[in-house]
LUMMI-129897 format. One record per atom (N, C-alpha, C): residue number from 1; atom name; x, y, z. Coordinates in pm, 1 decimal, m for minus. Each point is the difference from the previous one (the first is absolute). Example, Ala and Ser with C-alpha at 12.3 -4.5 7.8 and 13.67 -1.06 7.14 Angstrom:
  seq  atom         X         Y         Z
    1     N    1319.0    m569.0     780.0
    1    CA     m89.0     119.0       0.0
    1     C      90.0     120.0       0.0
    2     N     m35.0     105.0     m72.0
    2    CA      82.0     119.0       6.0
    2     C     m77.0     109.0      73.0
This chain:
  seq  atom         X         Y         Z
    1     N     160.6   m1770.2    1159.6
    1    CA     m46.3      78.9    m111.2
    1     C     120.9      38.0     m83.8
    2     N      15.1     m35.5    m131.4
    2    CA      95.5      28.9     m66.9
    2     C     m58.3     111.6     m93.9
    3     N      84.0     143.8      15.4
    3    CA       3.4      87.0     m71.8
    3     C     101.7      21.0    m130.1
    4     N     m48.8      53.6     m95.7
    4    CA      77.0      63.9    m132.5
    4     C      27.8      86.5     m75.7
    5     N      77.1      64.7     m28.1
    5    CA     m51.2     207.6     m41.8
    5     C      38.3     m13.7    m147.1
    6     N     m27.1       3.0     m53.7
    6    CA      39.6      52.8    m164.0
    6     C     m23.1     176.7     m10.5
    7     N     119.2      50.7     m81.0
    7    CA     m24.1     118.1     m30.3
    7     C      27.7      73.2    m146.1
    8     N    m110.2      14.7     m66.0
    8    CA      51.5      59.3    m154.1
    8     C     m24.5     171.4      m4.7
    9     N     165.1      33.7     m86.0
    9    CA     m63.6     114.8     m32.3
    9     C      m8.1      56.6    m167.9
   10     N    m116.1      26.7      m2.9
   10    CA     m33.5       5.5    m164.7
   10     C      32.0     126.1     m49.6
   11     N     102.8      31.6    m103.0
   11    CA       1.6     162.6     m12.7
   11     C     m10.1     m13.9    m170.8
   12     N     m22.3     136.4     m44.3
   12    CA     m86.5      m4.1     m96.6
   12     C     118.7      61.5     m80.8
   13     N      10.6     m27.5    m139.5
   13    CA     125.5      46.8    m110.1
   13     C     m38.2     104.7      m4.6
   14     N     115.2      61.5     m33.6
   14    CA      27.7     167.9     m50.5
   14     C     m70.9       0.5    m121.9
   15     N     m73.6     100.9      m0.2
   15    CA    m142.4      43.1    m111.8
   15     C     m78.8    m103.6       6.0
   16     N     m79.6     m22.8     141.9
   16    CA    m114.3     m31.1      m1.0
   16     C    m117.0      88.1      m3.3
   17     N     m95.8     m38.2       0.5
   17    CA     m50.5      85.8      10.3
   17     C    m101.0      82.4     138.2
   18     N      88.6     m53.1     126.6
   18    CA      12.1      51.4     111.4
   18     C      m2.9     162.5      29.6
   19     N     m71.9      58.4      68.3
   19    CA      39.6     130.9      71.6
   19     C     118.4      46.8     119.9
   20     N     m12.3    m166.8      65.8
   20    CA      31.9      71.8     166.8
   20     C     152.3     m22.5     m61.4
   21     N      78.3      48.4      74.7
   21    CA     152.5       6.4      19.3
   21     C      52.1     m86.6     106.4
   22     N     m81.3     m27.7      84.6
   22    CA      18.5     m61.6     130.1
   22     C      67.2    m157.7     m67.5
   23     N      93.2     m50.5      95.8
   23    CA      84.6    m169.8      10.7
   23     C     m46.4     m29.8     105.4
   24     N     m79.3    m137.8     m40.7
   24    CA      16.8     m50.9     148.3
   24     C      94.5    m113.9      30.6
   25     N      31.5     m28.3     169.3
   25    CA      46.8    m116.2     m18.8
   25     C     m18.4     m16.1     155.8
   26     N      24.2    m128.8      32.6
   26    CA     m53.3     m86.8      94.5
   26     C      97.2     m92.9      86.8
   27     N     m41.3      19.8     187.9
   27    CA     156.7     m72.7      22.9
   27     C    m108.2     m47.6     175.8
   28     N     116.5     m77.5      50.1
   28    CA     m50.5     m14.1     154.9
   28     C    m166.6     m58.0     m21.1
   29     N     m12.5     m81.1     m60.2
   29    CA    m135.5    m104.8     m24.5
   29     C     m62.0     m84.1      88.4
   30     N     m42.4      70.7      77.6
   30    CA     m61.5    m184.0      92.1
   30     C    m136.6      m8.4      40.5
   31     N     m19.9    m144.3       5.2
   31    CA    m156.7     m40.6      29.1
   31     C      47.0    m102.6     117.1
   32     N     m75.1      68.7     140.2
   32    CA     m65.6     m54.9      96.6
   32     C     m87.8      m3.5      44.0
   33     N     m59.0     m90.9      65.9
   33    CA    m175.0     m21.1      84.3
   33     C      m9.8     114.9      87.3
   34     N     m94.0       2.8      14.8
   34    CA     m85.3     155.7      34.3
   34     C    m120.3      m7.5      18.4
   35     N     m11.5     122.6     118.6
   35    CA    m213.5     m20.7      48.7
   35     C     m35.2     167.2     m22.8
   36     N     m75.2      31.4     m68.5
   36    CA     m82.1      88.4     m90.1
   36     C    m111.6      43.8      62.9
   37     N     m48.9      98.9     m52.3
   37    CA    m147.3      39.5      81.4
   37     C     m76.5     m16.6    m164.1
   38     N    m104.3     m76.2     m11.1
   38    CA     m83.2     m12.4    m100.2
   38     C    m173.3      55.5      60.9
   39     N     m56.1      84.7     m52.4
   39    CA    m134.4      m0.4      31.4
   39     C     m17.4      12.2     145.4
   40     N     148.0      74.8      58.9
   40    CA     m27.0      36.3     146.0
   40     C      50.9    m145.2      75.7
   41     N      19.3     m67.1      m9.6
   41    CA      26.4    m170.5      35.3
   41     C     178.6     m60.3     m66.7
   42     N      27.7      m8.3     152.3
   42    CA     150.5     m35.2     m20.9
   42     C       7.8    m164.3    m119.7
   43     N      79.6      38.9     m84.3
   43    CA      11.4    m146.5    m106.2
   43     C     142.3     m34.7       3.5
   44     N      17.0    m147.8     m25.5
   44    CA     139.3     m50.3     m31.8
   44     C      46.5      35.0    m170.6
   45     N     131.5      m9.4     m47.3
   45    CA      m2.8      44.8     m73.0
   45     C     178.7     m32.1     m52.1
   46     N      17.3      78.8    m108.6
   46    CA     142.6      29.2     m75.8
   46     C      24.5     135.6     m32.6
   47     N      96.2      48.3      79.5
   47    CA       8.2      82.1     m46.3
   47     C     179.2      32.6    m107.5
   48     N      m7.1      92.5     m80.9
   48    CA     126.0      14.4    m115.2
   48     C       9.0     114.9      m3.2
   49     N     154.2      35.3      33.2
   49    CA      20.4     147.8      20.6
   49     C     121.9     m15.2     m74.1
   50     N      52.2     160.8    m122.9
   50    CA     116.7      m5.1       3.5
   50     C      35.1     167.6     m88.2
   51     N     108.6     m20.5      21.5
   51    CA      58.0     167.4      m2.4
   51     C     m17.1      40.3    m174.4
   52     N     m53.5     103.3      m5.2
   52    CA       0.2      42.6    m150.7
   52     C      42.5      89.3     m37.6
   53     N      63.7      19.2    m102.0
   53    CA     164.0     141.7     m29.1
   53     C    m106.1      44.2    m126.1
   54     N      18.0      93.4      23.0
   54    CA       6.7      83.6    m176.1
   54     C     153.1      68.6     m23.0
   55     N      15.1     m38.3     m71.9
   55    CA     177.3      26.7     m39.3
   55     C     m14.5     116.4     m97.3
   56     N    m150.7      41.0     m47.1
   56    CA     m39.5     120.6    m103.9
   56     C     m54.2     124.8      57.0
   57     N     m61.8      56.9     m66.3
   57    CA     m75.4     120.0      33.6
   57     C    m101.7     m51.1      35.5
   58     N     m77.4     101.1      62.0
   58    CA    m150.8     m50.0      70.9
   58     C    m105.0     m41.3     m93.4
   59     N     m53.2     m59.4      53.7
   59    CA    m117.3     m75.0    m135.9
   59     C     m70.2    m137.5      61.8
   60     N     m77.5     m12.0     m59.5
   60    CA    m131.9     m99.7      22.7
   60     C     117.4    m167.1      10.1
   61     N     m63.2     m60.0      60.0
   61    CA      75.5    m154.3      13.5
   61     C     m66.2     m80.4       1.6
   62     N     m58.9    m113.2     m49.5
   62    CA    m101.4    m122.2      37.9
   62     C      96.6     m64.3      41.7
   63     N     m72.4     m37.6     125.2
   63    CA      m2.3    m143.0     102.7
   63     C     m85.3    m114.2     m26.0
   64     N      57.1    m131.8     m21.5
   64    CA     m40.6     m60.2      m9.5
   64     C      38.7     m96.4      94.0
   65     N     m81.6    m105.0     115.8
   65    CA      58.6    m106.8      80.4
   65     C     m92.3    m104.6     m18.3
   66     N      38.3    m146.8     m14.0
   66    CA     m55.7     m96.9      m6.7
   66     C      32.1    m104.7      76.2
   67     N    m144.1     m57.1      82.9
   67    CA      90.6    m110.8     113.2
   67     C     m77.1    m101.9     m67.4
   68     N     109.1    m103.0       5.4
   68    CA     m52.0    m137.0     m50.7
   68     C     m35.9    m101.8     133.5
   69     N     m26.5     m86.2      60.1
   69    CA     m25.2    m118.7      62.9
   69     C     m60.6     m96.1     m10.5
   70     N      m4.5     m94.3      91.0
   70    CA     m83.9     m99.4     m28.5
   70     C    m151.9     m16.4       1.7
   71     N     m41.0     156.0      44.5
   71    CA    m165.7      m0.7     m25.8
   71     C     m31.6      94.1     m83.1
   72     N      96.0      29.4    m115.6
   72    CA     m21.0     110.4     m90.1
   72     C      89.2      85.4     m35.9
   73     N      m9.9      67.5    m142.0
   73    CA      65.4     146.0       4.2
   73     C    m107.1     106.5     m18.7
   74     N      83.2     106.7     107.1
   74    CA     m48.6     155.7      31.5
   74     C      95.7      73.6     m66.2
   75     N    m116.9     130.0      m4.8
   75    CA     121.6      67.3     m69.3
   75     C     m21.4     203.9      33.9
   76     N      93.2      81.3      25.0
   76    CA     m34.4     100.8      51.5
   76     C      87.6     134.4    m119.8
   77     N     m98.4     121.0     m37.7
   77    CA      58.5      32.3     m62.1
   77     C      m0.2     187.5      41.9
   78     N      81.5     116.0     m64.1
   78    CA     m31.8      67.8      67.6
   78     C     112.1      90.2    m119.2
   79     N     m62.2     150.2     m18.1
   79    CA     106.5      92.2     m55.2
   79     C     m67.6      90.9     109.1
   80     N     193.8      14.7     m14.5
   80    CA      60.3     147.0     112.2
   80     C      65.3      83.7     m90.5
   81     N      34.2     124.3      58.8
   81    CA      40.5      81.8     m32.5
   81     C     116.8       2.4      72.7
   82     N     150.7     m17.3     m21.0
   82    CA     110.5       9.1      20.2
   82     C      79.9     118.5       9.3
   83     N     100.6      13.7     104.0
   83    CA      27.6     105.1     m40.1
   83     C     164.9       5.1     m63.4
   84     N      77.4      34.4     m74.4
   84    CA     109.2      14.2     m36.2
   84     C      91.1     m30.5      59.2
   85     N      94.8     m93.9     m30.5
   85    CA     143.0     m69.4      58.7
   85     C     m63.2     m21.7     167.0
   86     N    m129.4     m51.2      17.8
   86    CA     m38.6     m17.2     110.5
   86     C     m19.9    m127.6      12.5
   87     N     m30.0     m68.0     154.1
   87    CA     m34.0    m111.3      24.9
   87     C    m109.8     m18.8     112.8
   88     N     m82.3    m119.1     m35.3
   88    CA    m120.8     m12.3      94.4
   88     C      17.9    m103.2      62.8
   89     N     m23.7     m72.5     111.8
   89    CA     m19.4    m127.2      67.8
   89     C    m156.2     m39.1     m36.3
   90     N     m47.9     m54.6     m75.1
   90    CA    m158.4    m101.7      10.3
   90     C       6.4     m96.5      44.9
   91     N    m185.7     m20.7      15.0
   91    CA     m40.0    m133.4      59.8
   91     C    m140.7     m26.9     m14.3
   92     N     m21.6    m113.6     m52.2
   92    CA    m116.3     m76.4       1.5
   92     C     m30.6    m104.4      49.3
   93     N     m91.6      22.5      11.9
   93    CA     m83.5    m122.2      86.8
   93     C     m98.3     m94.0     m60.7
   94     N     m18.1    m105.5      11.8
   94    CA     m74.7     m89.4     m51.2
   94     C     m52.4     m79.1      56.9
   95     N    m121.8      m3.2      58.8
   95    CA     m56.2     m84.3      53.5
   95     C     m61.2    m125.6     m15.2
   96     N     m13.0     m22.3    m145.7
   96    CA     m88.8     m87.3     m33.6
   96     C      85.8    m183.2      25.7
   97     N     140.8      22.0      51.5
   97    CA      35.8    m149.8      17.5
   97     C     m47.6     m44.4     115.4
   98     N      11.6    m111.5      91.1
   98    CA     m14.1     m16.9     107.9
   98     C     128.6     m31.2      56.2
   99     N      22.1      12.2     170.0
   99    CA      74.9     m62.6      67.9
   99     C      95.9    m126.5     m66.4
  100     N     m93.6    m104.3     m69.2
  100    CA      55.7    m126.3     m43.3
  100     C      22.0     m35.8    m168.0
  101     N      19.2     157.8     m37.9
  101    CA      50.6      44.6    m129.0
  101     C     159.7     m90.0     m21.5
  102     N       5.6     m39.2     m94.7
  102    CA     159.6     m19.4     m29.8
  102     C      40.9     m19.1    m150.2
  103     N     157.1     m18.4     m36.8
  103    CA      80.8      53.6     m81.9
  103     C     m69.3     140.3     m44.1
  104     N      24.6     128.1      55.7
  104    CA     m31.5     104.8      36.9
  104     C     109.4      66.6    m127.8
  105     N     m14.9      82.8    m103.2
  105    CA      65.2      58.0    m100.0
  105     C     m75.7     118.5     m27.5
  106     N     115.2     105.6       0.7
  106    CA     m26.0     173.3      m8.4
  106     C      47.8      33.1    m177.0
  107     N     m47.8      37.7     m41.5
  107    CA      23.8      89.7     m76.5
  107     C     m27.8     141.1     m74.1
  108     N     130.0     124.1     m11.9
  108    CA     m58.6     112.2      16.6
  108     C      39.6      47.0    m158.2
  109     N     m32.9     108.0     m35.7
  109    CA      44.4      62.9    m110.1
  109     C     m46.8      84.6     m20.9
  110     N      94.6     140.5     m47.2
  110    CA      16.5      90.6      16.7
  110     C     m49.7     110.2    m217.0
  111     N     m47.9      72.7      39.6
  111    CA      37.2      50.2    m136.8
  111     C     m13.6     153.0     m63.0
  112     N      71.8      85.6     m51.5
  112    CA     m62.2     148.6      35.3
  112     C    m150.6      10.0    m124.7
């Protein structure tokens, strides 16, 4: 199984027209196979975990992760609430490849 991580981080120009204060940024990226509980029922799977900084004040962050393979792209999305010059470890899971998934490609991106 060949894995791939891409990681962007999108930050927005000075006088946008943004509220949050929060930076994000993104490090320690990886996607490995993984077994999940879906619907109560253990599943095979991908999972992509990786460390997320806010280098700002606390404020809202969209997550965005997208796995590509050879039976599709998924895609998982999610706003948190961050907290200031803080950092989180995430992780998602994705079940929808199978076992005999391949050229396996992550990509995450970050944005306040």
């Amino acid at each position: 199984m060949t894995l791939m991580v891409m990681a962007f981080y999108l930050g927005l120009a000075a006088g946008s027209e943004t509220t949050s204060k929060a930076s994000c940024q993104l490090s320690t990226i990886e996607t490995e196979p993984d077994v999940g509980i879906v619907n109560g029922e253990p599943d095979a799977g991908v999972r992509v975990g990786f460390t997320l900084r806010n280098a700002g004040q606390a404020g809202p962050i969209q997550v965005d992760v997208r796995l590509s393979t050879s039976e599709g792209e998924f895609s998982r999305s999610q706003s948190i609430t961050a907290d200031g010059n803080g950092s989180r470890r995430l992780r998602y899971f994705f079940h929808e490849p199978t076992i005999n998934a391949e050229n396996i490609q992550a990509q995450v991106t970050c944005r306040p």
